[in-house]
N, C-alpha and C positions, 0 to 999 in steps of 0.2 A: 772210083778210088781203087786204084789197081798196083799193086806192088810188081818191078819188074820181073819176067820170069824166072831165071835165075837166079834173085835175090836171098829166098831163102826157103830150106825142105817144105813138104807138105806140111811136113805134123807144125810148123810156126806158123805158115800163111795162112793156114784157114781159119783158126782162131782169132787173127790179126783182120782178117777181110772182115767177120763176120762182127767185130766192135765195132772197124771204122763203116759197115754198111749199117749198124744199131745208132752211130752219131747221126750220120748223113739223114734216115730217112724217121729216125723215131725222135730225135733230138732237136735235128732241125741247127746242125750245127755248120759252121759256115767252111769253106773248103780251104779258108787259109788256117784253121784249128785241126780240121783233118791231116792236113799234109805235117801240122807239127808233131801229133798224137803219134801217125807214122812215121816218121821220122825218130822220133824218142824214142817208140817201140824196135823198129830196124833196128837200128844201131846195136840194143841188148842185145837182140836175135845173134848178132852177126858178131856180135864178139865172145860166145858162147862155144866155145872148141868143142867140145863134147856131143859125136851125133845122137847119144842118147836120150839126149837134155831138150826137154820142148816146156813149153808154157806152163801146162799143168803139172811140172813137177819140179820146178825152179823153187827153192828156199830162200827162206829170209837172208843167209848165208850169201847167198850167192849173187843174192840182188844189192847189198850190202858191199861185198867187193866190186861188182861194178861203178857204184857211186864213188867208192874209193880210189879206184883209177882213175876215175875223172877229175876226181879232186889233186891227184899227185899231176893229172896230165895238166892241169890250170885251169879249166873248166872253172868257169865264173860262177856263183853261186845262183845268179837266177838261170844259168843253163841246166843247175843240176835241179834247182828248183820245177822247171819243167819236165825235166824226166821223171822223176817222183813221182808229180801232179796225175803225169799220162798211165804211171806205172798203177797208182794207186785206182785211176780210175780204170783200168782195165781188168786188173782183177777183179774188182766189185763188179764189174759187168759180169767176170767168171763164175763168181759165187752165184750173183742171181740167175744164172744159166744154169746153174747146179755143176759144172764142170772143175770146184773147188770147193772145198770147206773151209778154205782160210784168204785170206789177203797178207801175203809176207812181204807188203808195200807199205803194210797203215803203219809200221812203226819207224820204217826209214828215216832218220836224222837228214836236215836239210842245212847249210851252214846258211847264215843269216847275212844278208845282202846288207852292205853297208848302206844308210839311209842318208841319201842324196840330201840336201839343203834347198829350201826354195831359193830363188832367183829373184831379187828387186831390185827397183833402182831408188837410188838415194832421192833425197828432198830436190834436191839439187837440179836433179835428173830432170824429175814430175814436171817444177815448175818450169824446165824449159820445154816438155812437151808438150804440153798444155797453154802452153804461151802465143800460138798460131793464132793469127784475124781470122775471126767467123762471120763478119759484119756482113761483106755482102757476098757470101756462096750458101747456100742453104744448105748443099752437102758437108759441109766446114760447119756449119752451124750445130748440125744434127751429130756432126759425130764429135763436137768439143762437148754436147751436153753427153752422150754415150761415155766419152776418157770421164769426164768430171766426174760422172756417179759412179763410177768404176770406182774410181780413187778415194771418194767422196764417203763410200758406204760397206768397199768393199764385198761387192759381187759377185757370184759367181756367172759365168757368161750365160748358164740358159738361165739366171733369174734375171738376169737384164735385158733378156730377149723377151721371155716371158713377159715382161713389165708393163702396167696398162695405168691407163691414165688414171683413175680412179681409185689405184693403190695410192695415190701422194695425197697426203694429208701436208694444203699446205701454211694451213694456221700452227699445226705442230712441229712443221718442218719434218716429216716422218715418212718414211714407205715401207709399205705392206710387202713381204718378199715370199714368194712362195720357192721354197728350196727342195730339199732331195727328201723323198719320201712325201713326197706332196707336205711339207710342212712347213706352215706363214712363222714369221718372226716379224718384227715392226724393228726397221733401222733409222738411227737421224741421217738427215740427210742435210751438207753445210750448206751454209748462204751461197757458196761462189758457185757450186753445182746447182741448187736450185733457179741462180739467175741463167745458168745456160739452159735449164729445162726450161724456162720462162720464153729463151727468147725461141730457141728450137719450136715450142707448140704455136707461134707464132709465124712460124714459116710453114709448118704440119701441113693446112689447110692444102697447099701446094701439089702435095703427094696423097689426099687422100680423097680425092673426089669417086676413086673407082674402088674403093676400097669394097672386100669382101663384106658379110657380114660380122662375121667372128674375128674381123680385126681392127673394127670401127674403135674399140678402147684401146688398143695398142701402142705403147708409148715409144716405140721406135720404127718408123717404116722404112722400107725404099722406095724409090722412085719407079719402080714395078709397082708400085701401089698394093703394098701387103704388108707385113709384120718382118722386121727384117730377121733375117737368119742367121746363124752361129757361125758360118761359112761366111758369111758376108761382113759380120763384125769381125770378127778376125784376119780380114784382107786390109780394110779399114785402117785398124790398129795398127799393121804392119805397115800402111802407106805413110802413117804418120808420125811411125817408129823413123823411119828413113827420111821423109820430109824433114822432118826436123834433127836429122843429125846426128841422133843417138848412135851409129854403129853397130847397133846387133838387133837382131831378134826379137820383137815384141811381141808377147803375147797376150790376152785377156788375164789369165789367171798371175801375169805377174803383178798386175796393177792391184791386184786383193791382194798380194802377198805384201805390196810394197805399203798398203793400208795396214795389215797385219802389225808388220815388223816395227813402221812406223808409231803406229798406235800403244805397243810394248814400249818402245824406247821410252816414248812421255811418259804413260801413267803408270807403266809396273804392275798395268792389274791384269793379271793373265785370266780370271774369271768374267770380267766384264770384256774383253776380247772376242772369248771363249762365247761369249753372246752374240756379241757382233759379229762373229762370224759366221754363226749357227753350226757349229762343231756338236755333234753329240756328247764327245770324249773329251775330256780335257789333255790326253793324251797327245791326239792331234794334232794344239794349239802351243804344246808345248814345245813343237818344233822352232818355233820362231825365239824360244828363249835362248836356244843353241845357237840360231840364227844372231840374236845381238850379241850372244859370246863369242862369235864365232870376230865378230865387227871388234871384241875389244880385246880379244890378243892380239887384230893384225894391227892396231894402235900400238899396244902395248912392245910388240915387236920391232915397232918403228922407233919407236921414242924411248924406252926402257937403256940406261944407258950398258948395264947387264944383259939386257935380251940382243941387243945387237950383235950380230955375228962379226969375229976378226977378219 
């Protein structure tokens, strides 16, 4: 990780080299966080007129105006958000080098990135995805049971990777889901996904004669005879995004959102959601309320005989 020669005086690069050589080889940090660390750093260096101005004695002040000019030049909020991030952690690399007593980065203001909406698709939508003969293709079969408990329970893709046979409880109609932070939660699981699990572990036998040992429980394989992978359900989803019509972009986590949003609209309970999704925060979950407000101005907009535009 080498800044070009000319780039910028001694007294900036060797301070600069010697964090991103403390990322690289103490950190273990990967080289496309390097080149952004550098890059965010550069840029300050380089817009620093003053040859007497180096690292160790830049002011809250002055780090302060930079961010300012980014913000008049249109600099999107997670670009300056990055610069911050790098700034803030460069310094604290300085202090703990002893080459500073302060960090004039920890109180930089960051302006707040407007927070995007998930993306799902209507009722409408589902049921014609999921509408595809899985009768006689086993690959057809396996991946309508995979869409169905997507939809069904609201998953995240590695707990549906993760998935082993022995999580379905199927006198409760329930699955055991081990989520983020290694933590199980028990989801129902409906009838119409349960009969695609039904008939998919009946085609199973097919793809698991060579199976590993640690993936003999595994409730979704491929025909490589293993556990199938987050890479591979994801190709899947998109083959069937397009098979069937839809026109955009599918992806795993929209089919939980589309459970989410769904799930809201009927019963109003954002706590019992907040379950089923296994949310920490109610915070989180609360995104989906904006999500069907979002569904009932653009009604309101349509049909309001006031809201319509002249």
């Amino acid at each position: 990780m080498t800044l070009p020669d000319s780039a910028l005086p001694t007294q900036w690069q060797q301070p600069l080299q010697a964090f991103l050589h403390y990322l690289q080889f103490e950190r273990g940090y990967s080289s496309k966080t390097l080149d952004s660390y550098q890059r965010q750093l550069q840029q300050l260096a380089l817009s620093i007129s003053d040859p007497a101005r180096h690292w160790l004695n830049l002011s809250e002040a002055q780090l302060k105006q930079h961010i300012i000019a980014m913000r008049r030049s249109g600099a999107k909020p997670r670009t300056i958000a990055l610069k911050v991030a790098a700034l803030r952690s460069f310094y604290r690399y300085l202090q703990a080098q002893g080459q500073r007593s302060d960090n004039p980065a920890l109180y930089l203001s960051v302006p707040k990135a407007a927070r995007s909406l998930p993306k799902n698709l209507d009722v409408d939508q589902l049921n014609h995805l999921l509408s595809f003969d899985s009768q006689d293709d086993i690959l057809a079969c396996r991946d309508k049971a995979m869409l169905e408990l997507f939809y069904s329970s609201g998953l995240r893709l590695e707990e549906l990777v993760n998935a082993n046979i022995s999580d379905i409880d199927w006198s409760q109609q329930l699955l055991r889901v081990t989520g983020k932070g290694s933590k199980q939660r028990i989801v129902p699981v409906g009838s119409v996904a349960l009969n695609a699990l039904r008939d998919w572990l009946a085609q199973r036998p097919a793809f698991s004669a060579k199976l590993a040992e640690e993936d003999t429980d595994a409730l979704f394989i491929s025909k490589q005879h293993k556990r199938i992978s987050s890479r591979h359900v994801r190709e899947r989803v998109q083959l069937w995004a397009k098979q069937q019509g839809l026109n955009q972009k599918l992806h795993p986590h929209m089919l939980r959102h589309s459970f989410a949003s769904h799930m809201l609209e009927s019963s109003q309970d954002l706590r019992a959601v907040q379950e089923l999704l296994g949310h920490a925060n109610l915070s989180t979950t609360q995104v989906y309320t904006h999500l069907d407000f979002a569904h009932l101005a653009k009604v309101y907009d349509s049909a309001h005989p006031r809201a319509k535009k002249k």
